[in-house]
mmCIF file of the C-alpha atoms, coordinates in Angstrom:
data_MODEL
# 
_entry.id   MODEL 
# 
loop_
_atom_site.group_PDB 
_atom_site.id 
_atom_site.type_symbol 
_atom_site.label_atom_id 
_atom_site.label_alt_id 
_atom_site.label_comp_id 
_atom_site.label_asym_id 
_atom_site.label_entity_id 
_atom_site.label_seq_id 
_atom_site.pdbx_PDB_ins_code 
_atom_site.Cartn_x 
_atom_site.Cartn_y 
_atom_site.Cartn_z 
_atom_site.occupancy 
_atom_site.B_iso_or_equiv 
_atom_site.pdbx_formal_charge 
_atom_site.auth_seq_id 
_atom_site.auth_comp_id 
_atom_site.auth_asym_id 
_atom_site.auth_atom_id 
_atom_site.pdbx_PDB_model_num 
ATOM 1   C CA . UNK A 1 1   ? 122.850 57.678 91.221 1.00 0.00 ? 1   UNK A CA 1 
ATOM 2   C CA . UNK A 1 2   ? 123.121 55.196 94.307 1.00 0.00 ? 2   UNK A CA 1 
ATOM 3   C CA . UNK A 1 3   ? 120.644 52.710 93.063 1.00 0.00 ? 3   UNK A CA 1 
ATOM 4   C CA . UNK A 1 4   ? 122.255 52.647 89.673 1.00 0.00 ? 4   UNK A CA 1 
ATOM 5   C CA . UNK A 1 5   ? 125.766 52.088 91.463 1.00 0.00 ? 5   UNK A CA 1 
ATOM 6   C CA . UNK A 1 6   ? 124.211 49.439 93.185 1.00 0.00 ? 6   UNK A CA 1 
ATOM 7   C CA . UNK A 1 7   ? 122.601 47.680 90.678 1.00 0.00 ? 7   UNK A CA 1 
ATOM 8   C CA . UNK A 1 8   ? 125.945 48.075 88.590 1.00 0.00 ? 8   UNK A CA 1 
ATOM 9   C CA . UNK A 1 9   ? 127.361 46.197 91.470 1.00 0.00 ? 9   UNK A CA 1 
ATOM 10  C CA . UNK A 1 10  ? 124.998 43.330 91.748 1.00 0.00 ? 10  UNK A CA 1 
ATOM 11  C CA . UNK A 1 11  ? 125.498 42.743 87.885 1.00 0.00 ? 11  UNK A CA 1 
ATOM 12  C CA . UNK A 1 12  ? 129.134 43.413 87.740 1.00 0.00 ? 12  UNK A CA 1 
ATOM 13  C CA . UNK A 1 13  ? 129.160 40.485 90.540 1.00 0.00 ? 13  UNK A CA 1 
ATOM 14  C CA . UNK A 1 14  ? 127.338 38.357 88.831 1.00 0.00 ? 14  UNK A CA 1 
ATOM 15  C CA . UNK A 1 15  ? 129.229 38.775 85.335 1.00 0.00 ? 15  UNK A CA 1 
ATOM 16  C CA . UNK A 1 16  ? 132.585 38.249 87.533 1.00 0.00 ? 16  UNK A CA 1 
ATOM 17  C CA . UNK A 1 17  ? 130.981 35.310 88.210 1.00 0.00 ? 17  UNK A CA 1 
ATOM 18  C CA . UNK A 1 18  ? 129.409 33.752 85.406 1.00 0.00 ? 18  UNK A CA 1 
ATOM 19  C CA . UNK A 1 19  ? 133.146 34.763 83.283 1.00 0.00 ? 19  UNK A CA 1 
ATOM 20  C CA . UNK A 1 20  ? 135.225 32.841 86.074 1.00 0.00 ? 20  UNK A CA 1 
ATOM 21  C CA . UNK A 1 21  ? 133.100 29.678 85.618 1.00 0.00 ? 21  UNK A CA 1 
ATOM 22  C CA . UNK A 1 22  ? 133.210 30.077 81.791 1.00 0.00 ? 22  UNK A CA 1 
ATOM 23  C CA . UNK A 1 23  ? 137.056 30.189 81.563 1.00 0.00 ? 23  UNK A CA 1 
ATOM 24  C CA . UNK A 1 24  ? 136.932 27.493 84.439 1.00 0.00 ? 24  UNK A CA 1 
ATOM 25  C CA . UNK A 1 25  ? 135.131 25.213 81.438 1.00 0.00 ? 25  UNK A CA 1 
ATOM 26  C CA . UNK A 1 26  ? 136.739 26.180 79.171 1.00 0.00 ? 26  UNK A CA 1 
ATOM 27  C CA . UNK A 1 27  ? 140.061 25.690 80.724 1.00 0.00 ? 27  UNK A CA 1 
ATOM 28  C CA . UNK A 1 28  ? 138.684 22.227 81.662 1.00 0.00 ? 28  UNK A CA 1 
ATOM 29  C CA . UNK A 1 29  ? 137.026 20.864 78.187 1.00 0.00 ? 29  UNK A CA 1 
ATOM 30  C CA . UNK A 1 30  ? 140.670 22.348 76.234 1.00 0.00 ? 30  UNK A CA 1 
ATOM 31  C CA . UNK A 1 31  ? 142.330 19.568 78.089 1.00 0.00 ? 31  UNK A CA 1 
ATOM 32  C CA . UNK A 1 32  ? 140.319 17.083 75.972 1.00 0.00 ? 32  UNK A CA 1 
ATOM 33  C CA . UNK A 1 33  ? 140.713 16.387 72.686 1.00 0.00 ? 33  UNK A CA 1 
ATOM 34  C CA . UNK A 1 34  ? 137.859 15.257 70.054 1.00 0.00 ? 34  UNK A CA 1 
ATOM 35  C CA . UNK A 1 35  ? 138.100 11.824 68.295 1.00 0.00 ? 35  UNK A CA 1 
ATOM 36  C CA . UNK A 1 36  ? 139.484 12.909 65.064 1.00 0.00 ? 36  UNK A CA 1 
ATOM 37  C CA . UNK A 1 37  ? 142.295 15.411 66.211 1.00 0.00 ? 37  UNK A CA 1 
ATOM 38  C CA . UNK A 1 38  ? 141.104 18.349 64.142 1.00 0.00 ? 38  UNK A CA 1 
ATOM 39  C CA . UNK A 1 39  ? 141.888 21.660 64.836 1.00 0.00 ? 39  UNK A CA 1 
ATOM 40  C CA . UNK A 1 40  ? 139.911 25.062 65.169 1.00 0.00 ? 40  UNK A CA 1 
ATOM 41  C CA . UNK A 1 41  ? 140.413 26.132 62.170 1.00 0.00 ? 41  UNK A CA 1 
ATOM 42  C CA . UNK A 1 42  ? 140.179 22.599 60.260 1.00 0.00 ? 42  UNK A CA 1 
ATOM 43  C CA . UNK A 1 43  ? 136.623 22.298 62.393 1.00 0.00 ? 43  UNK A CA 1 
ATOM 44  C CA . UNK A 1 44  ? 135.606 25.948 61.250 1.00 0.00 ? 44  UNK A CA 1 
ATOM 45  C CA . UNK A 1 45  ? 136.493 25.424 57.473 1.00 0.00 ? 45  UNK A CA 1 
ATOM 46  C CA . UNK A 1 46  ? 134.957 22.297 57.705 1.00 0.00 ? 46  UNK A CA 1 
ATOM 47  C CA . UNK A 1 47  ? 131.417 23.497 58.685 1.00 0.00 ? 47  UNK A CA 1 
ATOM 48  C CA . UNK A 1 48  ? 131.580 26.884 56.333 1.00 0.00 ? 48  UNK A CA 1 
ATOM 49  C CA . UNK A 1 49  ? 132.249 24.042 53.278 1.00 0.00 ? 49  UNK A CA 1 
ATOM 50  C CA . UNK A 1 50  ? 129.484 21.995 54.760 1.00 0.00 ? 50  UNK A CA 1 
ATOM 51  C CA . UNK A 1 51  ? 126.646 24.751 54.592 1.00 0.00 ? 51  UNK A CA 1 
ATOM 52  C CA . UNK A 1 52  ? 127.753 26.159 51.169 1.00 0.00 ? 52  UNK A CA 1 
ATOM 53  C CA . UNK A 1 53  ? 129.628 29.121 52.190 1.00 0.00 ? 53  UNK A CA 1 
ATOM 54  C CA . UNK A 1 54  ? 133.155 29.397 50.340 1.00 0.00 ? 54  UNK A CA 1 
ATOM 55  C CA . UNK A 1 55  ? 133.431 33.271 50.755 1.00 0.00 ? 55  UNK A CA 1 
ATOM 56  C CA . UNK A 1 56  ? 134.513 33.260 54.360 1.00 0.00 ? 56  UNK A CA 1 
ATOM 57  C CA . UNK A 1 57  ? 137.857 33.263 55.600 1.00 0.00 ? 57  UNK A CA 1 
ATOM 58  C CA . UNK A 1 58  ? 139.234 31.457 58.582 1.00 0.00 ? 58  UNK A CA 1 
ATOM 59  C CA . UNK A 1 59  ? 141.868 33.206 60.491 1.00 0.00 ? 59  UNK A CA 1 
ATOM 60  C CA . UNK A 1 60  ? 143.800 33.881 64.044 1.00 0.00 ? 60  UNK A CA 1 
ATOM 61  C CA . UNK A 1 61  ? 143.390 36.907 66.118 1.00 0.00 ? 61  UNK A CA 1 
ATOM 62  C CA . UNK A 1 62  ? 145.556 37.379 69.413 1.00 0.00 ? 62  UNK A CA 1 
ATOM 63  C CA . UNK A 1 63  ? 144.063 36.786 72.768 1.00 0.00 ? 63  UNK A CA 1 
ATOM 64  C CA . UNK A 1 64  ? 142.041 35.187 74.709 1.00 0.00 ? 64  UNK A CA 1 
ATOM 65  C CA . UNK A 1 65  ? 138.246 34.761 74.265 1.00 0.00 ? 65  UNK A CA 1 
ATOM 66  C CA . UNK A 1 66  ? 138.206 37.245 71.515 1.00 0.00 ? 66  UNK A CA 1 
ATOM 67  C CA . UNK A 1 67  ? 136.944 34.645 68.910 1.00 0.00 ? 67  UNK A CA 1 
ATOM 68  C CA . UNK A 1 68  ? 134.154 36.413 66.667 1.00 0.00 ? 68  UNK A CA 1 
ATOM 69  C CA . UNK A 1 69  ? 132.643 36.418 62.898 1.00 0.00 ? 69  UNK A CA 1 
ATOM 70  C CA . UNK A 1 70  ? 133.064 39.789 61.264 1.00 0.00 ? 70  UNK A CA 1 
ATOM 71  C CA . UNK A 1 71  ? 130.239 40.126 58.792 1.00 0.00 ? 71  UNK A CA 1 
ATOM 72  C CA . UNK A 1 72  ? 131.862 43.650 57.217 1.00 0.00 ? 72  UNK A CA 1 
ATOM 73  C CA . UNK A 1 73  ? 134.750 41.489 55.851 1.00 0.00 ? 73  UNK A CA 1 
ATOM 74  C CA . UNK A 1 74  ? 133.524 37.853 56.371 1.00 0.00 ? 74  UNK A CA 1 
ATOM 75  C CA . UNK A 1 75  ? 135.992 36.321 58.673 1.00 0.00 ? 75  UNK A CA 1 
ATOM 76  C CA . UNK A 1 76  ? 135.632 34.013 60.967 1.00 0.00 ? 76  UNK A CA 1 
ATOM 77  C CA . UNK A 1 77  ? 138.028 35.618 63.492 1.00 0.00 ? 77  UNK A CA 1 
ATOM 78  C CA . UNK A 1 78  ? 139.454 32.531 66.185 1.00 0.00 ? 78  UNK A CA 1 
ATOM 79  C CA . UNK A 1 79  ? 142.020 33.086 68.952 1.00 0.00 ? 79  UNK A CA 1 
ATOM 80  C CA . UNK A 1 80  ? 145.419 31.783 69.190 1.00 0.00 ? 80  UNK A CA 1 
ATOM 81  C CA . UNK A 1 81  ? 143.824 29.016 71.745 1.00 0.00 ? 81  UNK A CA 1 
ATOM 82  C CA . UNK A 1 82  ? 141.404 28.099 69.893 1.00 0.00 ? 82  UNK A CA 1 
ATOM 83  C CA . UNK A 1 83  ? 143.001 28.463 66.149 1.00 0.00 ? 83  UNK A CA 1 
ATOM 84  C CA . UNK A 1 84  ? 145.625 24.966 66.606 1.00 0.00 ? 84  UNK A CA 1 
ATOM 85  C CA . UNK A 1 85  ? 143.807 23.539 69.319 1.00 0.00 ? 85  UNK A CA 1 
ATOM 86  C CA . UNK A 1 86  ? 142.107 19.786 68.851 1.00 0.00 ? 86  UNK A CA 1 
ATOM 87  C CA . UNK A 1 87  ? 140.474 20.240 72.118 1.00 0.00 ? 87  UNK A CA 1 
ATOM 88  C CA . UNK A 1 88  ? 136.128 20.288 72.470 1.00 0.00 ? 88  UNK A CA 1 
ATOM 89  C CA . UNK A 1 89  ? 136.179 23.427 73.542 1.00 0.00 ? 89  UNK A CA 1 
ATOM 90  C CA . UNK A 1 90  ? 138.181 25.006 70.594 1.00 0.00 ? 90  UNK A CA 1 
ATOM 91  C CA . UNK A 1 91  ? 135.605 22.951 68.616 1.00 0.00 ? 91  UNK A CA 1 
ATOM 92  C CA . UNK A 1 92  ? 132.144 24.482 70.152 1.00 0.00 ? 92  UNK A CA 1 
ATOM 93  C CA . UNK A 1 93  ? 134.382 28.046 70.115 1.00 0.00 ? 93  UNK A CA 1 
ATOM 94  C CA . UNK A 1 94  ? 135.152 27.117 66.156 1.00 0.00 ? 94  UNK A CA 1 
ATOM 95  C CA . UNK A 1 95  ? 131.880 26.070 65.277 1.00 0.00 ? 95  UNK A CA 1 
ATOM 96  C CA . UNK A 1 96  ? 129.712 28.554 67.225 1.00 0.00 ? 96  UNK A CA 1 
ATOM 97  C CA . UNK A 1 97  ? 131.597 31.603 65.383 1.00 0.00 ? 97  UNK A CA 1 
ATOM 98  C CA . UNK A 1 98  ? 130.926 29.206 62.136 1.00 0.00 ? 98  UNK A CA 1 
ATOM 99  C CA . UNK A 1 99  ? 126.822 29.410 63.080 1.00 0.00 ? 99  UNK A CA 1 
ATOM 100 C CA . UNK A 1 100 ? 126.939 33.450 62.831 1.00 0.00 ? 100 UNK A CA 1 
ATOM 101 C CA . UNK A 1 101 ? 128.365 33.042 59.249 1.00 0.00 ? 101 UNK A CA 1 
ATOM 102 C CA . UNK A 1 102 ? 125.640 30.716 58.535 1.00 0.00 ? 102 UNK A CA 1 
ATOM 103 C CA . UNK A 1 103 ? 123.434 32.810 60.273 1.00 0.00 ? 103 UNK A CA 1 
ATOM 104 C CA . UNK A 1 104 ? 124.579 35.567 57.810 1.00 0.00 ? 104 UNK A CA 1 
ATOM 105 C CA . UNK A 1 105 ? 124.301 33.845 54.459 1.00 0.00 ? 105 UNK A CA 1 
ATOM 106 C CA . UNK A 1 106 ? 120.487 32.731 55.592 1.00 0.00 ? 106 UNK A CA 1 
ATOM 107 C CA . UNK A 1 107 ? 120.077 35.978 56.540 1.00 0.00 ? 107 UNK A CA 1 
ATOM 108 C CA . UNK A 1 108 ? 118.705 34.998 59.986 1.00 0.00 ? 108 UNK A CA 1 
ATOM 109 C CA . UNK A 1 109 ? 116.288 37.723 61.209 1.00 0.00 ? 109 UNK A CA 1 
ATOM 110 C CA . UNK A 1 110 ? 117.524 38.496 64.445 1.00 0.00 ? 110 UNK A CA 1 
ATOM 111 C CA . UNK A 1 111 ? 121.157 38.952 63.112 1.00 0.00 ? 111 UNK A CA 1 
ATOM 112 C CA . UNK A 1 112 ? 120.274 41.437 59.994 1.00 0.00 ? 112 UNK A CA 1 
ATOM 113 C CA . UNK A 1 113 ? 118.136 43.549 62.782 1.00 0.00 ? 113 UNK A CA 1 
ATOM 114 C CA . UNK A 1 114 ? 121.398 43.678 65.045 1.00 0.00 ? 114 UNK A CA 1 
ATOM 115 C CA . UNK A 1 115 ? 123.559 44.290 62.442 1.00 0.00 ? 115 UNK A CA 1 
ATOM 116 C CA . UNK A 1 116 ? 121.043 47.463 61.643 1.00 0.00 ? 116 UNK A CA 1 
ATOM 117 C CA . UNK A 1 117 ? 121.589 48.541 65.081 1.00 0.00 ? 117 UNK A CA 1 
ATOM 118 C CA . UNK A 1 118 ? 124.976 48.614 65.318 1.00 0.00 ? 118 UNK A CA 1 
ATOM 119 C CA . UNK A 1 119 ? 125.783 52.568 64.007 1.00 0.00 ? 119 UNK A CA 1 
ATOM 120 C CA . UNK A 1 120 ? 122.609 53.623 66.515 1.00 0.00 ? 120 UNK A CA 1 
ATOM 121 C CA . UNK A 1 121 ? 124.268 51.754 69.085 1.00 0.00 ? 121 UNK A CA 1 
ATOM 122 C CA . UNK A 1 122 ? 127.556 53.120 68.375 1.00 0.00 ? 122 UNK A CA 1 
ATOM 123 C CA . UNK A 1 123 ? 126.531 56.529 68.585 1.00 0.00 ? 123 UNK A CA 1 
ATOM 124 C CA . UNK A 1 124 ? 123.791 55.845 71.840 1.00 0.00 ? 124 UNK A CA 1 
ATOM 125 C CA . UNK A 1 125 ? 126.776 54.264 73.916 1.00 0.00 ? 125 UNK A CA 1 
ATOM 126 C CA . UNK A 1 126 ? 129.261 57.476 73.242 1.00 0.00 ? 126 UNK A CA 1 
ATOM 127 C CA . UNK A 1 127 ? 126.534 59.968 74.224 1.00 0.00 ? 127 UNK A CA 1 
ATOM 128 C CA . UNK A 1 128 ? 123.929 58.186 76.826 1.00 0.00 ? 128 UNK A CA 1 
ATOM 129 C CA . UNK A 1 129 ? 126.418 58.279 80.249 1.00 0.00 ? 129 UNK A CA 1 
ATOM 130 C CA . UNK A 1 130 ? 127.073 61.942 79.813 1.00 0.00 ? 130 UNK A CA 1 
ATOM 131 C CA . UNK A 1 131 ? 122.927 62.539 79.187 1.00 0.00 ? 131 UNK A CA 1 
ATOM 132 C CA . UNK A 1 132 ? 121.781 60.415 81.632 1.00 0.00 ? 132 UNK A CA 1 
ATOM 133 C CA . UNK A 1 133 ? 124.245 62.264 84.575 1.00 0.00 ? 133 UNK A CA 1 
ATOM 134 C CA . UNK A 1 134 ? 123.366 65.629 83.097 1.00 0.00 ? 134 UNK A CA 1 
ATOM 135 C CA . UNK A 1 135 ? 119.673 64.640 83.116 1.00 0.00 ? 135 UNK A CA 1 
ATOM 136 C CA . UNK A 1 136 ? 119.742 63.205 86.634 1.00 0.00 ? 136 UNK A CA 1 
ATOM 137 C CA . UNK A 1 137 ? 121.300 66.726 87.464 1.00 0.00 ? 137 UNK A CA 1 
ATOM 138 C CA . UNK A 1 138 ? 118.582 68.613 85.858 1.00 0.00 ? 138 UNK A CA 1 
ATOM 139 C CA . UNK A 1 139 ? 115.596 66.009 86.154 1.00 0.00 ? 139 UNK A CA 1 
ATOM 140 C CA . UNK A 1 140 ? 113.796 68.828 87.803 1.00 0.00 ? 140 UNK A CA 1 
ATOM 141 C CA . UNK A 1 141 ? 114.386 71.384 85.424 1.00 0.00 ? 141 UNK A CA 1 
ATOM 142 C CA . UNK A 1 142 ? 115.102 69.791 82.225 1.00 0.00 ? 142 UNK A CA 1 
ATOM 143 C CA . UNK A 1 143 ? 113.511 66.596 82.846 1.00 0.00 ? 143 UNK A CA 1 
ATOM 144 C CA . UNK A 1 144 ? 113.727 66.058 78.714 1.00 0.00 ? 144 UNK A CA 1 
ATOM 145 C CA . UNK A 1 145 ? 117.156 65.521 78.650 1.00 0.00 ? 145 UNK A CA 1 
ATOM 146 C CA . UNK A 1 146 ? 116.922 62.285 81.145 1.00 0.00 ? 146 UNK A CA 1 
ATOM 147 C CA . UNK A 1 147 ? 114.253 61.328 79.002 1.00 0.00 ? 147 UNK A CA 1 
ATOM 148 C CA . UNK A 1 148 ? 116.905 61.241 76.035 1.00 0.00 ? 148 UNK A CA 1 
ATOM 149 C CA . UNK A 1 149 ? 118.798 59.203 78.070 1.00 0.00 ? 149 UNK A CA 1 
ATOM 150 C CA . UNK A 1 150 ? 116.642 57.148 79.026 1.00 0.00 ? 150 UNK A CA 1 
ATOM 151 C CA . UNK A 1 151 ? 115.776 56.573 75.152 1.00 0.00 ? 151 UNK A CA 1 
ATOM 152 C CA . UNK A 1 152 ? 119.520 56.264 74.231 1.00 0.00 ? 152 UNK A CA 1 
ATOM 153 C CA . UNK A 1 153 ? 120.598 53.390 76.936 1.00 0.00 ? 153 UNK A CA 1 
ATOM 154 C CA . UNK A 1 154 ? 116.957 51.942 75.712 1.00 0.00 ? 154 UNK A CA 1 
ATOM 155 C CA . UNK A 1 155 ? 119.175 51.638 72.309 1.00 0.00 ? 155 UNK A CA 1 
ATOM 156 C CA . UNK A 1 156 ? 121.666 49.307 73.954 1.00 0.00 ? 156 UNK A CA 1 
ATOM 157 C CA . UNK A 1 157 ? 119.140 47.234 76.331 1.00 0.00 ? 157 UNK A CA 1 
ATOM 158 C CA . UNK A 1 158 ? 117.039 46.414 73.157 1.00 0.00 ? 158 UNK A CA 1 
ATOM 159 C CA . UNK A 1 159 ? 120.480 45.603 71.469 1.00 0.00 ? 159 UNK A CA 1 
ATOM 160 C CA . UNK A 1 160 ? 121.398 43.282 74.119 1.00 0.00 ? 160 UNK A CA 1 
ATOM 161 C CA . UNK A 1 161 ? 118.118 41.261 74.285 1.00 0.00 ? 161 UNK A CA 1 
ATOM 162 C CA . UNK A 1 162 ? 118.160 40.791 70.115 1.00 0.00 ? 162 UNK A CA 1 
ATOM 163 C CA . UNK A 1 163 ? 121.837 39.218 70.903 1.00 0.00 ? 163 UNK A CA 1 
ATOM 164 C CA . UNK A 1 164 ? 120.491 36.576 73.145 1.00 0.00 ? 164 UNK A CA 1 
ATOM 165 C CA . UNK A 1 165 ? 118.858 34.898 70.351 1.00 0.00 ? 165 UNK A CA 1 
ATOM 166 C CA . UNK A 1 166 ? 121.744 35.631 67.638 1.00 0.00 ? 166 UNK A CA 1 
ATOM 167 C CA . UNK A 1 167 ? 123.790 33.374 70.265 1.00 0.00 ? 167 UNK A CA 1 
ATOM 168 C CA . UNK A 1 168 ? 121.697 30.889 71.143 1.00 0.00 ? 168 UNK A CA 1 
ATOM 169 C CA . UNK A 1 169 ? 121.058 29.923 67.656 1.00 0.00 ? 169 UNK A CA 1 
ATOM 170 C CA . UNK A 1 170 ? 124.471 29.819 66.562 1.00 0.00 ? 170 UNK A CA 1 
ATOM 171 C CA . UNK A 1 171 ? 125.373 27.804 69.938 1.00 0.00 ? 171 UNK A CA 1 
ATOM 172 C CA . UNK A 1 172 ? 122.206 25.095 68.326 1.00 0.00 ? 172 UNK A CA 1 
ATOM 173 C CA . UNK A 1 173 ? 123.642 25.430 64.902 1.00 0.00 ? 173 UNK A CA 1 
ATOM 174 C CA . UNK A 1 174 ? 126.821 24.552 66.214 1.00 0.00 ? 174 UNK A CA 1 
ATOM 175 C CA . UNK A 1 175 ? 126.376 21.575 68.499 1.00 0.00 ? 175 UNK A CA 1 
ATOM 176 C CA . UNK A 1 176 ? 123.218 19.990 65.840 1.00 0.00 ? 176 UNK A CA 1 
ATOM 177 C CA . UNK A 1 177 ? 126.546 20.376 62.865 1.00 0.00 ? 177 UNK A CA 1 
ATOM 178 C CA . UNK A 1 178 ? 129.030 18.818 65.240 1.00 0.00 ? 178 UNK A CA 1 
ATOM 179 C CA . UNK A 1 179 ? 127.467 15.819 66.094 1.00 0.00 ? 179 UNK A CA 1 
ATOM 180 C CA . UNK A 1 180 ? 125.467 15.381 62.665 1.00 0.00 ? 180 UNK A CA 1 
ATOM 181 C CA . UNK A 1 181 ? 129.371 15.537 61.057 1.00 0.00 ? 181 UNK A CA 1 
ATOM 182 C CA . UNK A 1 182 ? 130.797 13.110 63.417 1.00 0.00 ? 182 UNK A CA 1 
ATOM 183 C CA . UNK A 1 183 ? 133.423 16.081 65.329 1.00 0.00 ? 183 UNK A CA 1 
ATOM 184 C CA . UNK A 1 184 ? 131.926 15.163 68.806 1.00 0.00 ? 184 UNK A CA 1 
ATOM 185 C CA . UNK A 1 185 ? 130.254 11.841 69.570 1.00 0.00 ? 185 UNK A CA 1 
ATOM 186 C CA . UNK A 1 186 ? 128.546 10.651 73.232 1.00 0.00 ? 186 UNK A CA 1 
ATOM 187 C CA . UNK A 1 187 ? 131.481 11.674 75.403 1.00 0.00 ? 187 UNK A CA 1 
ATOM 188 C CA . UNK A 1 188 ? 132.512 15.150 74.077 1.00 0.00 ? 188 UNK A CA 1 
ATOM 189 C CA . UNK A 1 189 ? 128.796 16.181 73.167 1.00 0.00 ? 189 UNK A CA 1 
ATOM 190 C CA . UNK A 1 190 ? 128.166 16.845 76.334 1.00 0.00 ? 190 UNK A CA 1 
ATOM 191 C CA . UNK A 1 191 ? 131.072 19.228 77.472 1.00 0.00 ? 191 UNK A CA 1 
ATOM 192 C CA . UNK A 1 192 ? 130.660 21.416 74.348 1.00 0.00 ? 192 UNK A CA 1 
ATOM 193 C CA . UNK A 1 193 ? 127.106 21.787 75.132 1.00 0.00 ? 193 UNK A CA 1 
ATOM 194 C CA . UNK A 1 194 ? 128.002 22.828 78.339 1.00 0.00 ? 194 UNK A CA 1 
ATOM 195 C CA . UNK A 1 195 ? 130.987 25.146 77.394 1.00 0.00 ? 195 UNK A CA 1 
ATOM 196 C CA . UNK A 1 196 ? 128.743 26.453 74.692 1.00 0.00 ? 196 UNK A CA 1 
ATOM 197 C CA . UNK A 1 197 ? 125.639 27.590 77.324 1.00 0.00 ? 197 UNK A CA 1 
ATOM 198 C CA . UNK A 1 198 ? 128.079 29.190 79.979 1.00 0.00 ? 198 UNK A CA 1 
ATOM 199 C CA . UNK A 1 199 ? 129.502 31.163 77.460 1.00 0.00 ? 199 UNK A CA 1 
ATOM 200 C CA . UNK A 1 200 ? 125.530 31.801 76.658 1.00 0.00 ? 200 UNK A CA 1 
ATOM 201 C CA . UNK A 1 201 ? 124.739 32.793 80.237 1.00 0.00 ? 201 UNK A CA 1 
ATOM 202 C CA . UNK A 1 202 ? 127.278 36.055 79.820 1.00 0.00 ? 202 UNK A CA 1 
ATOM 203 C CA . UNK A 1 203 ? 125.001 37.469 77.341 1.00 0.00 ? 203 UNK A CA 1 
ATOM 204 C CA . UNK A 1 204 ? 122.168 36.844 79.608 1.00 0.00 ? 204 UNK A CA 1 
ATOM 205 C CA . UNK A 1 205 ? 123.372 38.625 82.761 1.00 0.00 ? 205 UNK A CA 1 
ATOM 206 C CA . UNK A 1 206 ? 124.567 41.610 80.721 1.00 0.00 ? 206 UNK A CA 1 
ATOM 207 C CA . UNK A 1 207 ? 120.876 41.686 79.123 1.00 0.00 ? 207 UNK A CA 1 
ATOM 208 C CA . UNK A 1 208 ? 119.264 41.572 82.407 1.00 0.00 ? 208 UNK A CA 1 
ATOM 209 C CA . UNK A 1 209 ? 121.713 43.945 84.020 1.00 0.00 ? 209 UNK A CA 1 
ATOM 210 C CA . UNK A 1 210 ? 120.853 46.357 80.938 1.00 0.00 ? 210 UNK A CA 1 
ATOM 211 C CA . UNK A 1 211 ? 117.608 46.587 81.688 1.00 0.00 ? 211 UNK A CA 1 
ATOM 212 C CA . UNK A 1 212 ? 117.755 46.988 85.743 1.00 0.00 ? 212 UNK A CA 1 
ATOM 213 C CA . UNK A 1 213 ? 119.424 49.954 85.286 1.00 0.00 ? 213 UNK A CA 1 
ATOM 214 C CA . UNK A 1 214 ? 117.243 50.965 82.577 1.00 0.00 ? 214 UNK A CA 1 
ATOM 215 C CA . UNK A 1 215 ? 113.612 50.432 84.963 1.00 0.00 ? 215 UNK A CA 1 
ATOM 216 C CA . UNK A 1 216 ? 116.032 52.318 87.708 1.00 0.00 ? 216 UNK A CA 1 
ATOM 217 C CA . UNK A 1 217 ? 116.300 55.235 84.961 1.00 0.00 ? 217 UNK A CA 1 
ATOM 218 C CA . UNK A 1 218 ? 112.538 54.902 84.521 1.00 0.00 ? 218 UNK A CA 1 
ATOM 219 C CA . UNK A 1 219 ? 111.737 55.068 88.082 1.00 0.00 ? 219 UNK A CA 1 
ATOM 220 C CA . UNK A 1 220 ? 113.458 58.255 88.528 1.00 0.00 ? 220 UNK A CA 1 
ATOM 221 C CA . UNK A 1 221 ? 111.756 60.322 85.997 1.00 0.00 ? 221 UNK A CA 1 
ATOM 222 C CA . UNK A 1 222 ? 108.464 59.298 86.701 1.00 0.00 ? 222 UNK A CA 1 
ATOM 223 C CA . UNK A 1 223 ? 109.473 60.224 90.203 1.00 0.00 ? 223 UNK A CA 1 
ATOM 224 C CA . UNK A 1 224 ? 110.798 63.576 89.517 1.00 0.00 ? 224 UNK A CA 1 
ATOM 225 C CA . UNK A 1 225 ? 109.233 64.815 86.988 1.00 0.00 ? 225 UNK A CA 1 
ATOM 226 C CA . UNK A 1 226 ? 106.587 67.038 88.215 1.00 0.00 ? 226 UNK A CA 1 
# 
């Protein structure tokens, strides 16, 4: 279990890391405002009207960097900073959530498969710790039950990877709508690129750090297993 602690380490660095520098950004683009002083939510209704979709709702949850789309009850799902702020990065926050409820009416490919995945996943991330440690315990004996692990956290490392492009697209969506509408223009572009690919690089170093630990898994039957 060392090399999985370790591992757990390295990545739990790193996603320290990458979230410090994202709410650094962020904290830095809020402070300025787009050209035409719209809001979060005006940006967010805005680019659901402009791509057809009129059965989404806009609306504030609390916190901080908890903005989301629900596709269960079609909300676009903004927080408090983000909701009444006429800052760039409430608008790439606004319109990013916006290109997963585009995503969803196109029925982009990568998004339907998640959404699929979400019960498995549920039920793989309440069971896969406890099978994993038992398995580790008994690779020797009952080297099938690591093997279940190993299939379950497989589950959530496949999840993560089919996220990276569900986030990356919306991020395109998003910046491609904002200039093409006229929100950002040549000096705020740039800054909600940028706030839009740190927040990107999150989902990247949990994907990664997924599948370390999954090889590390790996290793260790095919080590112990005879």
């Amino acid at each position: 279990m060392l090399g999985s602690y370790i591992i757990f380490g390295v990545f739990a660095l790193l996603s320290w890391i990458v979230s410090s520098r994202l709410q650094s950004k962020f904290k830095k683009y809020s402070k300025i405002r787009i050209p035409n002083g719209m809001t979060g939510r005006d940006i967010a209704e805005k680019m659901l009207r402009d791509n057809g979709i009129y059965d989404v709702k806009v609306i504030s949850t609390p916190g901080q960097l908890t903005d989301h789309y629900n596709p269960v009850n079609k909300t676009v799902n903004l927080s408090e900073g983000v909701y009444e702020s006429c800052s760039v990065s409430a608008a790439a926050v606004a319109a990013h959530e916006c290109g997963h409820a585009v995503q969803h009416a196109t029925a982009y490919a990568p998004l339907t498969m998640r959404s699929k995945l979400v019960p498995v996943v549920s039920f793989a991330s309440n069971w896969m710790q406890w099978v994993l440690l038992a398995g580790i315990l008994l690779v020797n004996s009952f080297p099938q039950l690591l093997l279940a692990g190993i299939i379950l956290f497989a589950v959530t490392t496949l999840f993560s990877f089919i996220t990276l492009p569900v986030e990356i697209n919306a991020s395109s969506r998003a910046l491609a709508w904002l200039s093409n509408a006229g929100i950002t223009n040549y000096e705020t572009n740039e800054p909600a690129k940028d706030a839009l690919k740190s927040a990107a690089y999150t989902y990247v170093v949990a994907a990664l750090g997924s599948l370390a630990t999954l090889v590390y898994y790996i290793l260790i039957y095919l080590g112990r297993r005879d």
